[in-house]
C-alpha positions as CSV (number, residue, x, y, z in Angstrom):
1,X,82.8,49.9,-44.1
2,X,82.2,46.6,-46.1
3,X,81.1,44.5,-43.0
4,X,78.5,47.3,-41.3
5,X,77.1,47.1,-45.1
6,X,76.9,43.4,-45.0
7,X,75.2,43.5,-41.3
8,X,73.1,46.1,-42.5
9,X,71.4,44.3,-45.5
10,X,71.2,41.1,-43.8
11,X,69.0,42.8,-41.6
12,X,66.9,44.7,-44.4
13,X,66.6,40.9,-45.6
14,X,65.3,39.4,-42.4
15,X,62.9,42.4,-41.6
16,X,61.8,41.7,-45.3
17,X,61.2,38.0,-44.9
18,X,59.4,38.7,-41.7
19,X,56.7,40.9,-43.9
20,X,57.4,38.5,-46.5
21,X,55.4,35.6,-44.3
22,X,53.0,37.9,-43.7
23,X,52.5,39.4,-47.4
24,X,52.2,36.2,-48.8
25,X,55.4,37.0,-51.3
26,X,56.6,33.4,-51.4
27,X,55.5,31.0,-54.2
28,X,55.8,27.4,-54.7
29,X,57.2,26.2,-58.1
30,X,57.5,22.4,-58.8
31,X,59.9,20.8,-61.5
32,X,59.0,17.8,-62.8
33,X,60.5,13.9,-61.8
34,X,60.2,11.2,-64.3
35,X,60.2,7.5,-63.6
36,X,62.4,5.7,-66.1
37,X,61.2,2.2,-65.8
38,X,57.5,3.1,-66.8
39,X,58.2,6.7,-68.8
40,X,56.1,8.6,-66.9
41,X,55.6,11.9,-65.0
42,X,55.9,10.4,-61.7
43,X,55.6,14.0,-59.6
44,X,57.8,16.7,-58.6
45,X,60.6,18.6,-56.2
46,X,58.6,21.7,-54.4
47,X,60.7,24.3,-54.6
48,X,60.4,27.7,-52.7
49,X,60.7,31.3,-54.8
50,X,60.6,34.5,-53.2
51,X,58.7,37.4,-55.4
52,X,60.1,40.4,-53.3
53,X,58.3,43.8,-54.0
54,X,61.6,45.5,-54.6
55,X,64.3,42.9,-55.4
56,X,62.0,40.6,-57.9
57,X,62.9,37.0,-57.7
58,X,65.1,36.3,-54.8
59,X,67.1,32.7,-55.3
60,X,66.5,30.0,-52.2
61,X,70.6,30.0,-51.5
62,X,70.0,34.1,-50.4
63,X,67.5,33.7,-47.9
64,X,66.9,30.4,-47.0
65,X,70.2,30.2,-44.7
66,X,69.0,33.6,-43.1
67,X,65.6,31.9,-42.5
68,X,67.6,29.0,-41.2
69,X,69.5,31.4,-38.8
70,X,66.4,33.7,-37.6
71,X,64.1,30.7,-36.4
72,X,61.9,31.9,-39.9
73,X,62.4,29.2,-41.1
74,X,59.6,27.0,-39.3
75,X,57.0,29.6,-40.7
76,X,57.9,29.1,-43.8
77,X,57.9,25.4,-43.4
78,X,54.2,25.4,-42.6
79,X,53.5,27.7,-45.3
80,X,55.6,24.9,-47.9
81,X,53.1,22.4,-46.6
82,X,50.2,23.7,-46.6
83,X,50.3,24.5,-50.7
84,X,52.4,21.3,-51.4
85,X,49.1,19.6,-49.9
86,X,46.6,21.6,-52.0
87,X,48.3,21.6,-55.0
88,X,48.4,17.5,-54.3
89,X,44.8,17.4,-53.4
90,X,44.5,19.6,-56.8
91,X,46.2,16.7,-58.6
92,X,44.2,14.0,-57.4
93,X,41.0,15.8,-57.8
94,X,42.1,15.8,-61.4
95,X,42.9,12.2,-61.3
96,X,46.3,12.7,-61.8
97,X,48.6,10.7,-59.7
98,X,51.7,12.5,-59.0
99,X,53.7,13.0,-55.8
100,X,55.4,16.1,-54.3
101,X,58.7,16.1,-52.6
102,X,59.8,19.0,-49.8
103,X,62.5,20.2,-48.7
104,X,62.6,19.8,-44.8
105,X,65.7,21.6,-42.9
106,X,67.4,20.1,-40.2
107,X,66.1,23.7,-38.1
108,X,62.3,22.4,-38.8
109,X,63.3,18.8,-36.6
110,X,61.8,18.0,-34.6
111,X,59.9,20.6,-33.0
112,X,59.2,22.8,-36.1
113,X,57.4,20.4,-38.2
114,X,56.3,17.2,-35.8
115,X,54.6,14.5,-37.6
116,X,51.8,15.4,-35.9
117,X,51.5,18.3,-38.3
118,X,52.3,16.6,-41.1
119,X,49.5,14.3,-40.4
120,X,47.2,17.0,-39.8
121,X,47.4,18.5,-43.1
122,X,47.1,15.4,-45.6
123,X,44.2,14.3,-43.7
124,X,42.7,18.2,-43.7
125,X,43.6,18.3,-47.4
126,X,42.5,14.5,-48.1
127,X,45.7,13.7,-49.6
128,X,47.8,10.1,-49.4
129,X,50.8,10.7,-47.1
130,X,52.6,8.2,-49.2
131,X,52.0,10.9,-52.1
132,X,54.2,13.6,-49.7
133,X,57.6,12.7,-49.6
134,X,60.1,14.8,-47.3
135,X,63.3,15.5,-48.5
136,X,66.4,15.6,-45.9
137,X,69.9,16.3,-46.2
138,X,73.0,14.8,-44.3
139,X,73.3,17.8,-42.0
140,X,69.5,16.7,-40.3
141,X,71.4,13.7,-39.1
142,X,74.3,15.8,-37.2
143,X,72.5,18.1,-34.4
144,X,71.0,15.6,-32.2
145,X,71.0,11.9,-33.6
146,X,68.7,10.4,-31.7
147,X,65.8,12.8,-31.7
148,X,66.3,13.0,-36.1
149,X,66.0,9.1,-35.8
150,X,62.6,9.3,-33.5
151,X,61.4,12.0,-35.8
152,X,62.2,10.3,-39.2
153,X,60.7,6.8,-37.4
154,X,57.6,8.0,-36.7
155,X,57.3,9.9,-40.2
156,X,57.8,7.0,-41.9
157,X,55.6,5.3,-39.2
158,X,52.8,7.4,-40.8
159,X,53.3,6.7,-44.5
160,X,55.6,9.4,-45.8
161,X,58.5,8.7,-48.0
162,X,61.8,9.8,-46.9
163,X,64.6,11.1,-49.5
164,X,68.4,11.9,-49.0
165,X,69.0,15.1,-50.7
166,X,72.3,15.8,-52.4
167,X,74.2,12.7,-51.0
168,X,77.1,11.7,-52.2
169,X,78.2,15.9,-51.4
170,X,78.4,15.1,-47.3
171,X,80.1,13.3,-44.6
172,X,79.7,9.8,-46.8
173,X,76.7,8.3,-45.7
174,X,76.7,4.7,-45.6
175,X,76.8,4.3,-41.8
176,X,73.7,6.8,-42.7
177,X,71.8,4.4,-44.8
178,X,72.2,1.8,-42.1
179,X,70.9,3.3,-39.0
180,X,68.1,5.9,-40.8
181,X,65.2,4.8,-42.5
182,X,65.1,6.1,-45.9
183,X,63.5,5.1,-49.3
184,X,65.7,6.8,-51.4
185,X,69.2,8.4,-52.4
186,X,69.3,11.3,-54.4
187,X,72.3,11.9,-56.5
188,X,73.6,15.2,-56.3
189,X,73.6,17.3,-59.3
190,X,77.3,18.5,-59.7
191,X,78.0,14.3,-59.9
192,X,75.6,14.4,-62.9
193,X,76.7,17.6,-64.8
194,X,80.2,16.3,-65.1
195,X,79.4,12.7,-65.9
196,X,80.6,11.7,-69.0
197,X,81.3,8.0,-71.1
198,X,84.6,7.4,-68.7
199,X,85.6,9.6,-66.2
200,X,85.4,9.4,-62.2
201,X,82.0,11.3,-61.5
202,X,80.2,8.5,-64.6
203,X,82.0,5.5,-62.2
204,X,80.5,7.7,-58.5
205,X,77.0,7.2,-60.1
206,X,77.3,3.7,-60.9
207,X,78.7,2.6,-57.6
208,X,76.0,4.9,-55.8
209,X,73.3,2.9,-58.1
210,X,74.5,-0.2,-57.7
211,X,74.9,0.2,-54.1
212,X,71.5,1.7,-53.7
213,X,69.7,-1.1,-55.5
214,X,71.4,-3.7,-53.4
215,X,70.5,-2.3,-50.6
216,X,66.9,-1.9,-51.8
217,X,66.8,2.6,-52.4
218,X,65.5,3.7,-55.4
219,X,67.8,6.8,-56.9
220,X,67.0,9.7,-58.3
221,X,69.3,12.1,-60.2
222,X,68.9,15.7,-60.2
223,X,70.4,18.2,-62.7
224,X,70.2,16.2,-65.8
225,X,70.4,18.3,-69.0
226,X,71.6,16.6,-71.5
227,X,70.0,13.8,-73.6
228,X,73.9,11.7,-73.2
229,X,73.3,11.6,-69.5
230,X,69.8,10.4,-70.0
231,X,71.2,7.9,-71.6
232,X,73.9,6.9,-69.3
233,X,71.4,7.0,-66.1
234,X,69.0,5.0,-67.9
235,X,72.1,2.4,-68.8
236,X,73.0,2.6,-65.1
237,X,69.4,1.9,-64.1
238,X,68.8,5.0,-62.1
239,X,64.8,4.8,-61.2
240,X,64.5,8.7,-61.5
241,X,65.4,11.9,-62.7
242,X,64.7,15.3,-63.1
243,X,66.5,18.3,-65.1
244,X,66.6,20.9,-67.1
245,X,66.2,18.5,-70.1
246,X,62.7,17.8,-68.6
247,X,61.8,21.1,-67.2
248,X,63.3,23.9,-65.0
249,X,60.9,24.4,-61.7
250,X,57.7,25.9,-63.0
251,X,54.5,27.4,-61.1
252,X,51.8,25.3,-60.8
253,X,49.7,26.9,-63.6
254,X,52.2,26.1,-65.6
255,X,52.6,22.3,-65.5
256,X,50.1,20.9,-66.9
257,X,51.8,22.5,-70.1
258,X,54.9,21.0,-69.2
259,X,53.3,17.6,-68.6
260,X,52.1,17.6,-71.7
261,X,55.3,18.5,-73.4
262,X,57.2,15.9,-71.3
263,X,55.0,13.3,-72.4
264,X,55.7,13.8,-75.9
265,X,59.1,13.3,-75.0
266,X,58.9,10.1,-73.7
267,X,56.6,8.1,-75.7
């Protein structure tokens, strides 16, 4: 029977991900952002991988919404920012000045990850909180509105940057942009993969652009892997992007490498 299967290794998965926390199987790559305006590795997207014993690499989209569902989720939270914060304090001991942006799920606010915590750790690790930015999506702002709003205030109130992930994808967010404070829009990538010269997703990016600088956001587009959209997003005067033209998300011991090849890119 297909769905006693299905129940069966959903529950394999979450017994794994319980050992996984305490195994230490999960590991943090980071792929690489690049400002436009100055052509420079500004910092990178934190992005969680699971080594599993058995399964090898198992993708975010197969365990992150059972993490979500299971309450896991807030361990695994911590865990993201505690090495976000070393690998910045890492960085800076190196004198390089790059910024890391997390993924934060609506299941973490505000209880799982209060900005008391946050605070905690940049000041343990002796990192800028400016230099942590905390990535949202739209479906943060639809449990309970008024206790995202206090929670996103008072990050913000400390110094963090605040990002909307994937917009454009949701519920349209402009009565969004008006009542939460964020810093920045970013594009999602399916807009960006089938942008071309003169179609409908090319004329989305503009409008979000335009719309973002007049309202004072910076942008960044994810999923850019082609030298033609670089192109167009730098005509457009998008602030930010990453991609596979850049990079794909690498471990850490990995991106100095990459740095070093990205720079040769843009000079």
């Amino acid at each position: 029977d297909l769905m006693a299967k299905d129940a069966e290794n959903k529950r394999s998965l979450e017994n794994d991900l319980q050992l996984a926390i305490r195994r230490n199987e999960f590991r943090l790559f980071f792929q690489p952002i690049i400002d436009l305006a100055s052509k420079r590795l500004a910092g990178a997207e934190a992005l969680i991988r699971w080594k599993h014993p058995t399964r090898g690499m198992v993708p975010p989209d197969a365990f992150i919404p059972l993490s979500e569902e299971t309450g896991l989720i807030v361990d695994i939270g911590l865990w993201t920012l505690e090495v976000a914060c070393q690998q910045l304090a890492t960085w800076q001991a190196q004198s390089k000045d790059y910024y890391v942006s997390l993924n934060v799920s609506g299941r973490q606010i505000p209880d799982g990850l209060p900005s008391a915590k946050l605070i905690e750790s940049v000041r343990r690790h002796g990192v800028d909180p400016a230099k942590l930015v905390i990535e949202i999506t739209e479906g943060v702002l639809l449990g309970d509105f008024a206790k995202a709003q206090a929670w996103l205030n008072s990050v913000r109130e400390h110094g963090f940057r605040i990002y909307l992930d994937d917009f454009g994808t949701g519920y349209s967010s402009l009565s969004y942009l008006k009542r939460f404070p964020v810093d920045t829009l970013k594009i999602d990538k399916s807009f960006i993969r089938d942008m071309s010269e003169d179609n409908s997703d090319r004329t989305l990016v503009e409008a979000i652009i335009a719309m973002a600088n007049s309202l004072h956001l910076t942008v960044v587009a994810e999923g850019v892997e082609t030298g033609d959209q670089l192109a167009l997003l730098t005509k457009m005067g998008c602030n930010y992007v990453q991609g596979y033209h850049f990079s794909k998300p690498v471990p850490a011991d990995e991106f100095d490498a990459v740095a070093v090849r990205i720079g040769g890119m843009l000079t």
